[in-house]
C-alpha positions as CSV (number, residue, x, y, z in Angstrom):
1,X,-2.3,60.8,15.4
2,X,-2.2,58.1,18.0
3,X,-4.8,59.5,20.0
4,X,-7.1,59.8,16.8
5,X,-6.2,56.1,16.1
6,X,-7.3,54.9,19.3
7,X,-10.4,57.2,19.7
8,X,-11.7,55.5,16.4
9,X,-10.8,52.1,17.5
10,X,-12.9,52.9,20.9
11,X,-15.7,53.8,18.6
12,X,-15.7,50.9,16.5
13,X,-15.6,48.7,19.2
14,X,-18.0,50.6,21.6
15,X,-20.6,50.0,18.6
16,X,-20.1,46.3,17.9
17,X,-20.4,45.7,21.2
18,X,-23.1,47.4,21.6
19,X,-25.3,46.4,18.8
20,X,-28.5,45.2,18.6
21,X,-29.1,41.8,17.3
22,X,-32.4,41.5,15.9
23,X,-34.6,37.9,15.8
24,X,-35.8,36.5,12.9
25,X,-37.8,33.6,11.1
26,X,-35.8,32.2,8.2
27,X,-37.1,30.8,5.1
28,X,-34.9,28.1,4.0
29,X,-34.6,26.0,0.7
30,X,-31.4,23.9,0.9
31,X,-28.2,25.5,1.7
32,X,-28.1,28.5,-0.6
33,X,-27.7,31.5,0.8
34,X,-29.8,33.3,-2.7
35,X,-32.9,31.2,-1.7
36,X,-33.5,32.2,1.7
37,X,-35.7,34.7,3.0
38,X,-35.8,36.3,6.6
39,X,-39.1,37.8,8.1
40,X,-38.4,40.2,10.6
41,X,-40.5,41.3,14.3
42,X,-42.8,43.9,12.3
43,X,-43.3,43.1,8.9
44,X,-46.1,41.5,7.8
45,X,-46.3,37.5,6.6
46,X,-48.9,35.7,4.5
47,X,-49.3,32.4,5.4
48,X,-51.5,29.3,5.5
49,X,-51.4,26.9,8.9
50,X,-52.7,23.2,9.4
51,X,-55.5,24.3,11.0
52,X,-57.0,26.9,8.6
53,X,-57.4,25.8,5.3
54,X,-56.7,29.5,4.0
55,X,-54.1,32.2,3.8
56,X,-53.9,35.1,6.4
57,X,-52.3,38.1,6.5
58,X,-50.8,39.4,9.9
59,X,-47.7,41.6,11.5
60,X,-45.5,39.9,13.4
61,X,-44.7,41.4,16.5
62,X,-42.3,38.7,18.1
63,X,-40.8,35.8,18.0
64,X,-39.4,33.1,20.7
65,X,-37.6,29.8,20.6
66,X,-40.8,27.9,19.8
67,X,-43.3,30.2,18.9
68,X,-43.8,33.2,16.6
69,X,-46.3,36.1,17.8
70,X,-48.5,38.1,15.7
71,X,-50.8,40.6,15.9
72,X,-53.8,37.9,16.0
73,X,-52.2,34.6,16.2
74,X,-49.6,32.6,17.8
75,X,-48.2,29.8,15.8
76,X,-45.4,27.2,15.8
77,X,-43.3,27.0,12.8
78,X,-44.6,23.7,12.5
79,X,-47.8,24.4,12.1
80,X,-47.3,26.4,9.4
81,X,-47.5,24.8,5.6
82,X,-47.0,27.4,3.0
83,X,-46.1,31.2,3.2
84,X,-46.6,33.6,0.0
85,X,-43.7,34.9,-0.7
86,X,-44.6,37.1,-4.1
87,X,-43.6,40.2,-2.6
88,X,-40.7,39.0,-0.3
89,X,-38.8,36.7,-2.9
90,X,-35.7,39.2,-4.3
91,X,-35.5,36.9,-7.7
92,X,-39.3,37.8,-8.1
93,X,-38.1,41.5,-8.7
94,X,-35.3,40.2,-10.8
95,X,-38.0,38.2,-13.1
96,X,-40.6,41.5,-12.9
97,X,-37.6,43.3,-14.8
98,X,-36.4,41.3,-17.1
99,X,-40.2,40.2,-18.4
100,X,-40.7,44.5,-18.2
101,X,-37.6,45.0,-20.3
102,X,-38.6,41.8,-22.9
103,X,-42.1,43.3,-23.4
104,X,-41.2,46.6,-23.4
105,X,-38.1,46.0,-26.4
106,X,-41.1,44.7,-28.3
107,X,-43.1,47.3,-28.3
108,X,-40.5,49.8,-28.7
109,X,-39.2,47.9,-31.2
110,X,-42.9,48.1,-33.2
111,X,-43.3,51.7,-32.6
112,X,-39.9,53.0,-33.8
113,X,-40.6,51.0,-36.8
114,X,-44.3,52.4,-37.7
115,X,-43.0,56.2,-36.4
116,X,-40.1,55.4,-39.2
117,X,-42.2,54.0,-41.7
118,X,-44.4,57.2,-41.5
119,X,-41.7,59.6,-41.5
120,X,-39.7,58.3,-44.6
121,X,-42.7,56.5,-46.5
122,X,-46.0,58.8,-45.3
123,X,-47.9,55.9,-44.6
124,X,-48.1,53.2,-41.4
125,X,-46.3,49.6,-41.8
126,X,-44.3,47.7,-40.5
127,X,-41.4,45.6,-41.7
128,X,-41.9,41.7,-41.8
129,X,-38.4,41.0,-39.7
130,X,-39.4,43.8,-37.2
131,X,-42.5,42.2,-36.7
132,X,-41.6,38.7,-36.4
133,X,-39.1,40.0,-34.0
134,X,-41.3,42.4,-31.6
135,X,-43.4,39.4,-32.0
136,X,-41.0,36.8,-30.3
137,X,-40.4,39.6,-27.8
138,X,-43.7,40.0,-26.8
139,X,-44.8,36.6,-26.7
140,X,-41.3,35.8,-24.4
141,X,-42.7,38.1,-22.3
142,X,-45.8,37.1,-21.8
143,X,-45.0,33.4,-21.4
144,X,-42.3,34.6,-18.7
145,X,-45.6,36.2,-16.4
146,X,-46.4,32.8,-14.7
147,X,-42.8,32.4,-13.8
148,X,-42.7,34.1,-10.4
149,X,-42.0,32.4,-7.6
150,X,-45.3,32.6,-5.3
151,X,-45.5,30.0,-2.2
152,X,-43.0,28.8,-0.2
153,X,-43.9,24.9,0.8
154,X,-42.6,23.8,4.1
155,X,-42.3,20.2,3.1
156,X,-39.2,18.6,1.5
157,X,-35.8,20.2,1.4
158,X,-37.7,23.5,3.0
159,X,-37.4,24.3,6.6
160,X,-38.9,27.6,8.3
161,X,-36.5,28.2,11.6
162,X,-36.5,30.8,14.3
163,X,-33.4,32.4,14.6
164,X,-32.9,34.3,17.4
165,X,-29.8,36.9,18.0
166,X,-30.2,38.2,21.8
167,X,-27.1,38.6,23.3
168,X,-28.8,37.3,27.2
């Protein structure tokens, strides 16, 4: 038993000494741990510099203490003013559902009415409360589309930072 203990113990410590610490560029609004986002060496980043006017797309293959590579760039953190974060941003995922499930309890809530109508009355109609209500739904829904977040600024209370983990 002792030997078991202290073979595991080996190989729990052999593996967090060991590990791999990977680099990063962080993303941060403020000091709320929800709100920051981390781009790692190999994914891609959208983002707009001081020198181009516009956004560009590129892969990221490194990053140092001043610098971050890409694939056809090399820029300074500073340089950079806004990054798109649409697809990077968790609580964008979190809004994507919730606006999915508000606009689709509205329609549900229209169709099981009109399939109900037919089946007990023969004919299509829907009932004035079910349809203020799908209403409300629907229009929730719609109004939440726009809420997404969809730049990140690097002005203010928003920093971008290299973070790098080598263990030299």
């Amino acid at each position: 038993m002792k030997k078991l203990i202290l073979f595991s113990f080996f190989i729990l410590f052999s593996t967090i000494a060991f590990a791999q610490s990977r680099d990063f560029i962080l993303l941060k609004r403020g000091a709320n741990q929800k709100s920051q986002i981390r781009y790692y060496p190999g994914e891609e980043i959208t983002y707009k510099s001081k020198k181009i006017g516009y956004f560009i797309t590129d892969v990221i293959e490194k990053v140092d203490q001043d610098y971050i590579y890409m694939s056809e760039n090399i820029i300074s953190p500073l340089d950079i003013v806004e990054v798109d974060i649409r697809d990077k941003d968790k609580r964008n995922r979190t809004l994507r559902a919730m606006n999915s499930l508000i606009l689709g309890a509205g329609v549900i809530l229209v169709s099981v009415d009109m399939i109900n109508s037919i089946y007990h009355n023969g004919d299509v109609s829907i009932d004035k409360g079910v349809g203020v209500t799908s209403g409300i739904l629907m229009a929730t829904g719609l109004a939440m589309l726009p809420l997404r977040y969809k730049t990140f600024k690097h002005e203010g209370r928003n920093h971008i930072q290299i973070i790098l983990m080598r263990m030299d």
